[in-house]
N, C-alpha and C positions, 0 to 999 in steps of 0.2 A: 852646597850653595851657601853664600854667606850676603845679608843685606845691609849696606848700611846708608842710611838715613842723614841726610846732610840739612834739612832744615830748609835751604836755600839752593834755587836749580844754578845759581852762580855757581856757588861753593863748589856741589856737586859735579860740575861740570869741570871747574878747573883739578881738580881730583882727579878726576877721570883722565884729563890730558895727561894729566903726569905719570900714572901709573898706565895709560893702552901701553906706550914704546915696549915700555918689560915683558909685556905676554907674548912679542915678538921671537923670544929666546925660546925654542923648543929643545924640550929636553925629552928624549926614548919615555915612552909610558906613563907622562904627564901632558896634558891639554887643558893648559887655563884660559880662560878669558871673561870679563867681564864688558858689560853694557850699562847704558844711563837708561834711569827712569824717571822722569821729572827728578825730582828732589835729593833719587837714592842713586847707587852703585848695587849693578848684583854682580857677585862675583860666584864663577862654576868653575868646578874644578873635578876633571876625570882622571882620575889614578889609574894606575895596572900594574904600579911597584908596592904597592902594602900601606898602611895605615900613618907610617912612622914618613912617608915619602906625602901626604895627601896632609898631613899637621905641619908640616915643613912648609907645603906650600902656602896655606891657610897662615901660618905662623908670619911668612917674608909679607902676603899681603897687609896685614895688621901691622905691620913695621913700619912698611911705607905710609902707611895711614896716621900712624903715628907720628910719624916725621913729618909729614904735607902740616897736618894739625898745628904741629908748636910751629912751624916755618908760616901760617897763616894768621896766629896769633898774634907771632912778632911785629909781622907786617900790618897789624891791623891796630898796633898800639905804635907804631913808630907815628913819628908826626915831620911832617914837611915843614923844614925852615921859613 
């Protein structure tokens, strides 16, 4: 399980939109998915392929989180003409 803490249930929420579609992808002896909690994202994730397959998955979510972050930043410093 991994939580993370968005501050703001806006924020939190458009996070969430962007990353449900991906958990769409099933992959044999992986089951992820996460849900909104006010503010946060929890993210679960059931493995049956080994430890190296369950940091992997752990690892793409933290990417995407990454990426949402500076894509929100950017937009939160542009300014309208």
């Amino acid at each position: 399980m991994l939580k993370v803490e968005f501050g703001k249930p806006s924020l939190a929420k458009l996070v969430y939109s962007s990353i449900k579609p991906d958990e769409l992808v099933e992959v044999k002896g992986i089951k992820a998915f996460s849900e909104i909690k006010e503010d946060a994202i929890v993210f679960r994730v059931k493995c049956k392929r080994g430890v190296m397959s369950l940091a992997y998955t752990l690892y793409e979510y933290l990417q995407y989180l990454k990426l949402i972050q500076e894509a929100v930043l950017i937009l939160e410093e542009a300014k309208c003409p």
